[in-house]
N, C-alpha and C positions, 0 to 999 in steps of 0.2 A: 521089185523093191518099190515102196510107195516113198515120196518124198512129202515132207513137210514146208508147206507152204504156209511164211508167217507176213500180215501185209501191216507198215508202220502205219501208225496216224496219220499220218502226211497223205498217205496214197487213200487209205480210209477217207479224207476229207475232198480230195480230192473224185473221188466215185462218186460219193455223194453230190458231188457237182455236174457229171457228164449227163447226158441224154440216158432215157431208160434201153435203150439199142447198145449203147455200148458198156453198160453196167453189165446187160446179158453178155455183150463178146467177154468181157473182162471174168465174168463167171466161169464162163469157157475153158476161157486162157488158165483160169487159176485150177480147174482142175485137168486140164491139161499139165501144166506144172507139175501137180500132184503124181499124176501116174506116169508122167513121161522125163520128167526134170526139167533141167535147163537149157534144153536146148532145144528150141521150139521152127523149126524150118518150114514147117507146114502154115506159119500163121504170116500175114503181109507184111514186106521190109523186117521180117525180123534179122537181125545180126548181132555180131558181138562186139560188144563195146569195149573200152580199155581190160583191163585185171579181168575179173571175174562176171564183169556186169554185162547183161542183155537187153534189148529193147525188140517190141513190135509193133505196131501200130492194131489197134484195136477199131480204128474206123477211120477214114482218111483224113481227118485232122487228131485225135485223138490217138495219143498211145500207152505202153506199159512199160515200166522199165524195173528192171529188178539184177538178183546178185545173188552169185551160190559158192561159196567156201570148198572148196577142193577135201577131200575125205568127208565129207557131211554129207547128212541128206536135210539140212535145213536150205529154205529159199525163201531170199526174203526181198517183199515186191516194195520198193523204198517210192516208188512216182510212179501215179494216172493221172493224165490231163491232158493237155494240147499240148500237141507239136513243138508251137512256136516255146514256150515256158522250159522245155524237157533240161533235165539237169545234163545234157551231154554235149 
């Protein structure tokens, strides 16, 4: 089953801000998402965060955080940026 990976403006704007190193992790990671879902243990500090939401670091100040609905295959990546900023 492939999932659907949908990323907000927020995190858009926020990619647009990172190093070109961690735009490629963050490509990665998205399709990673895509073929594997939400739950990603192969990538750095990832864990799960309250409800439904995930995070992992994308490079060691920078990371990803995103959220996936229970019977969906939607995933939707809400924050990329630094660390210190992260909505968690």
């Amino acid at each position: 089953m492939r999932y659907s990976v949908k990323v907000t403006k927020k995190a858009m704007k926020g990619i647009a801000l990172v190093p070109k190193r961690v735009q490629e992790a963050f490509h990665a990671l998205s399709c990673d998402l895509e073929e594997f879902g939400p739950v990603q243990t192969k990538w750095m500090n990832y864990s799960k965060l309250n409800g439904n939401s995930h995070h992992c670091h994308l490079a060691h100040k920078w990371v990803a955080c995103w959220s996936f609905e229970d019977g969906t295959i939607q995933v939707e990546v809400y924050y990329v940026g630094s660390r210190e900023n992260a909505p968690y």
